[in-house]
ROSE-4610 file (N, C-alpha, C; in Angstrom, 1 decimal, always signed):
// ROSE-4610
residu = [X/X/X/X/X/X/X/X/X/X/X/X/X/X/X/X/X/X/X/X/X/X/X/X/X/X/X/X/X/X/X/X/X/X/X/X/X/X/X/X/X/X/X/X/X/X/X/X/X/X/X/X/X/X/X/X/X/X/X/X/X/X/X/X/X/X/X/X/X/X/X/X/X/X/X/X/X/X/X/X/X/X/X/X/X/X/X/X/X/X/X/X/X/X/X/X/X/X/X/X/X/X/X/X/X/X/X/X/X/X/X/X/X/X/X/X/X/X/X/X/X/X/X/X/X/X/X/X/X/X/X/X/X/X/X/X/X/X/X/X/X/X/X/X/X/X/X/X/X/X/X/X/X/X/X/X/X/X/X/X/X/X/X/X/X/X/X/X/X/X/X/X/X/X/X/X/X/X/X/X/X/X/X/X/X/X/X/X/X/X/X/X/X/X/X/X/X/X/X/X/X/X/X/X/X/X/X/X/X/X/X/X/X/X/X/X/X/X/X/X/X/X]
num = [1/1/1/2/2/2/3/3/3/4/4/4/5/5/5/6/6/6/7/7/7/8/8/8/9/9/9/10/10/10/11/11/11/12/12/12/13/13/13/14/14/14/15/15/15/16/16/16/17/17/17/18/18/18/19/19/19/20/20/20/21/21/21/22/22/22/23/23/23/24/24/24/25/25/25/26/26/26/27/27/27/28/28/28/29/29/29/30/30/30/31/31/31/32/32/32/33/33/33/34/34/34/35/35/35/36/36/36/37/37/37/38/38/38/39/39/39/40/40/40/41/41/41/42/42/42/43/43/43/44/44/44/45/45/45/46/46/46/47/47/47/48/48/48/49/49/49/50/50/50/51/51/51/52/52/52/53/53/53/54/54/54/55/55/55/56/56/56/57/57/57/58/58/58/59/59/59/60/60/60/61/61/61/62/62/62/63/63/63/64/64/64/65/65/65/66/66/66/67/67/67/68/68/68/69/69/69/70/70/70/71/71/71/72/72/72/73/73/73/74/74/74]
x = [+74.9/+73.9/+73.0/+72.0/+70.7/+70.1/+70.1/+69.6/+69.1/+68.3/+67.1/+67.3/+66.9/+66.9/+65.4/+65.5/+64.1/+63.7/+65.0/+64.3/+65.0/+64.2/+65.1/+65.9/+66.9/+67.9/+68.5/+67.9/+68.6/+69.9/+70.7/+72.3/+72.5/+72.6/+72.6/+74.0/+75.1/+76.0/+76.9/+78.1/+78.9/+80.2/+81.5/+82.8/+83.1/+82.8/+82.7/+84.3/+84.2/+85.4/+86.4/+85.6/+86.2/+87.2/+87.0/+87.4/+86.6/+85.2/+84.1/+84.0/+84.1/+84.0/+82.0/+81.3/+79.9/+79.2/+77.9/+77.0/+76.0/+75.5/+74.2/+74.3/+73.3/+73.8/+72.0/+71.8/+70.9/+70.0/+70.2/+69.3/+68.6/+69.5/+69.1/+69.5/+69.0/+69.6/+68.7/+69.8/+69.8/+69.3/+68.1/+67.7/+68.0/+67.7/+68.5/+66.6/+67.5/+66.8/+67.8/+67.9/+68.6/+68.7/+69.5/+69.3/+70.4/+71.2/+71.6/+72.7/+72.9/+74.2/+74.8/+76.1/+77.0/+78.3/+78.3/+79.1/+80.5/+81.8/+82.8/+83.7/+84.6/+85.6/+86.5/+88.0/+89.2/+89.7/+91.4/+92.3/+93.6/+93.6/+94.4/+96.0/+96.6/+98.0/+97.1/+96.9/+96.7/+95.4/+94.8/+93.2/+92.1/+91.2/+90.1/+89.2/+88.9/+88.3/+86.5/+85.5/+84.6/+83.4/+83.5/+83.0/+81.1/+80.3/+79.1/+79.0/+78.7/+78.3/+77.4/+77.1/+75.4/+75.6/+74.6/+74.5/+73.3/+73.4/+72.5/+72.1/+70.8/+70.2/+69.1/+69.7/+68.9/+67.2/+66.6/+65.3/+64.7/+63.8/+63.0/+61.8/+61.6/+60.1/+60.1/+59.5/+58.4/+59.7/+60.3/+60.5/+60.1/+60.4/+59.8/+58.6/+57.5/+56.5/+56.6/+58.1/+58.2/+58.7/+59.1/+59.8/+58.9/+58.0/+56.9/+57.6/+56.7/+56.7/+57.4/+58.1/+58.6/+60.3/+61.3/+62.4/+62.9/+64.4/+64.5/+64.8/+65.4/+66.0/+65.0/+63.3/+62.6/+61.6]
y = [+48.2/+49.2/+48.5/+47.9/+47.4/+48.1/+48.2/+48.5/+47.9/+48.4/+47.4/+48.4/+47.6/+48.8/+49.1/+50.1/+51.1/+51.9/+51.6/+52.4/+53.8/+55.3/+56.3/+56.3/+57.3/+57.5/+58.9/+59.5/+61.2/+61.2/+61.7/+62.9/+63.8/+63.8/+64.8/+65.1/+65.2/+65.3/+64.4/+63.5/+62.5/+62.5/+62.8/+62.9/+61.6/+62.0/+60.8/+60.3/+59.0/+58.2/+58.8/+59.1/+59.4/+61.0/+61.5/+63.3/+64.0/+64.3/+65.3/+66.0/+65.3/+65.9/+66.0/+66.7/+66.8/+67.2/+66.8/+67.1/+67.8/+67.2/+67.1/+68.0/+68.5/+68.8/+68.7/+68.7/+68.4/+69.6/+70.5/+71.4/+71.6/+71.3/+71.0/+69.6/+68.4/+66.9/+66.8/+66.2/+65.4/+64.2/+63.8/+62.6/+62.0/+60.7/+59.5/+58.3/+57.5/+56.3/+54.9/+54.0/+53.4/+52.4/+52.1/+51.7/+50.2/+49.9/+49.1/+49.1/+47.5/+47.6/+46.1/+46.5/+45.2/+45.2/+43.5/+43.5/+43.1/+43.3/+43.3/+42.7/+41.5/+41.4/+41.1/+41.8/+41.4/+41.6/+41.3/+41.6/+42.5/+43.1/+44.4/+44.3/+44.3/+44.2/+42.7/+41.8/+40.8/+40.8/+41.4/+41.8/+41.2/+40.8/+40.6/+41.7/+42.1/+43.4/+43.3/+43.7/+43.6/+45.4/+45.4/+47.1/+46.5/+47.8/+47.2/+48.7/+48.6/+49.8/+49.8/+50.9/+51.6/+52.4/+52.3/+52.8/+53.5/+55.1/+56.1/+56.8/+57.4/+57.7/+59.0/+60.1/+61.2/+60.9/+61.6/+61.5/+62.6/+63.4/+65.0/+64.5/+63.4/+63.1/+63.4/+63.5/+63.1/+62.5/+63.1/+62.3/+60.7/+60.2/+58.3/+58.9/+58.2/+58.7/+57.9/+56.8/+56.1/+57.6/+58.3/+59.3/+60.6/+61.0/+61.9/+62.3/+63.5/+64.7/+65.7/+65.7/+67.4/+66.9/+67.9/+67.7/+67.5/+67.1/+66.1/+67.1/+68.5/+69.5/+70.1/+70.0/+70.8/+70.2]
z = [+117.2/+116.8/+115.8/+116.5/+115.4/+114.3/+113.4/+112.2/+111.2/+110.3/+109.9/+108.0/+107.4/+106.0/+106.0/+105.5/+105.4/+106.6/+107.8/+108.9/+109.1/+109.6/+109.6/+110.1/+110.1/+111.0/+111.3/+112.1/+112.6/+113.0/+111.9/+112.1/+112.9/+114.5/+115.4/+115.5/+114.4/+114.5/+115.0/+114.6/+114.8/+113.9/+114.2/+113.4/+112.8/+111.3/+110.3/+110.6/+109.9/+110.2/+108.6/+108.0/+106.5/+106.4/+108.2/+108.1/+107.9/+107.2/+106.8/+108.3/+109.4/+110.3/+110.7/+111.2/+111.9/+110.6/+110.6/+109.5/+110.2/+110.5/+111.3/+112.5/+113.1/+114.9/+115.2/+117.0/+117.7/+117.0/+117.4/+116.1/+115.4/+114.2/+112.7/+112.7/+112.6/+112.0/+110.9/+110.4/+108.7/+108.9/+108.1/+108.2/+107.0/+107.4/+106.0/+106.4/+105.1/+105.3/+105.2/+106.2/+105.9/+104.3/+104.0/+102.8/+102.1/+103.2/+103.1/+104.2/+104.7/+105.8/+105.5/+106.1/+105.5/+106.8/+107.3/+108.2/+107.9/+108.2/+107.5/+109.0/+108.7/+109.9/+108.8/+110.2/+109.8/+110.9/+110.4/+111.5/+111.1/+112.6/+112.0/+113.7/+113.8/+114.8/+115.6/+114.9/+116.1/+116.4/+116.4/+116.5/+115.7/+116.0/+115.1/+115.4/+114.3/+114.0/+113.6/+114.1/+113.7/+113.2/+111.9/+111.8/+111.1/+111.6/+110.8/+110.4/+108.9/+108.0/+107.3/+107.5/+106.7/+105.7/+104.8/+103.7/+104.1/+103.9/+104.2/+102.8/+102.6/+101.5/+102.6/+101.9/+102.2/+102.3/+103.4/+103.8/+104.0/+103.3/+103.9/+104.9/+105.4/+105.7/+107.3/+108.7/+109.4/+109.9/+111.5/+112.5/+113.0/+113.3/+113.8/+114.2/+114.1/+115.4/+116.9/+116.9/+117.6/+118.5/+118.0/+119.3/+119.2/+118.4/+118.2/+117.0/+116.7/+115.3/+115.9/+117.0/+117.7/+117.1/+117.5/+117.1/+118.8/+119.0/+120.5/+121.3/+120.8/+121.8/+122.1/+122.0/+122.6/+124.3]
């Protein structure tokens, strides 16, 4: 999943890895700004493990206009 810092990112709902469970839904989504990512490998039973994580920072602004100003369920 390509990601870039400073680019938005809409919360349509997704079961955090932490338990919080859905935030977001198609709906209502929560927007962020990306704000930082960091790639992390290891190994876990034999495995080489590779995770990539973002650092999300709340956003009130303006849909991408890559995908217009409307919200996606209309």
């Amino acid at each position: 999943m390509p990601l870039s810092v400073g680019e938005r990112f809409d919360d349509h709902g997704w079961d955090r890895l932490d338990g919080v469970g859905k935030i977001g839904t198609p709906e209502e989504p929560i927007r962020y700004l990306v704000f930082a990512t960091k790639h992390v490998v290891f190994e876990m039973d034999g495995k080489m493990i590779y995770q990539f994580c973002v650092d999300l920072q709340p956003y009130s602004g303006p849909r991408s206009p890559a995908w217009g100003h409307h919200n996606p369920v209309e």
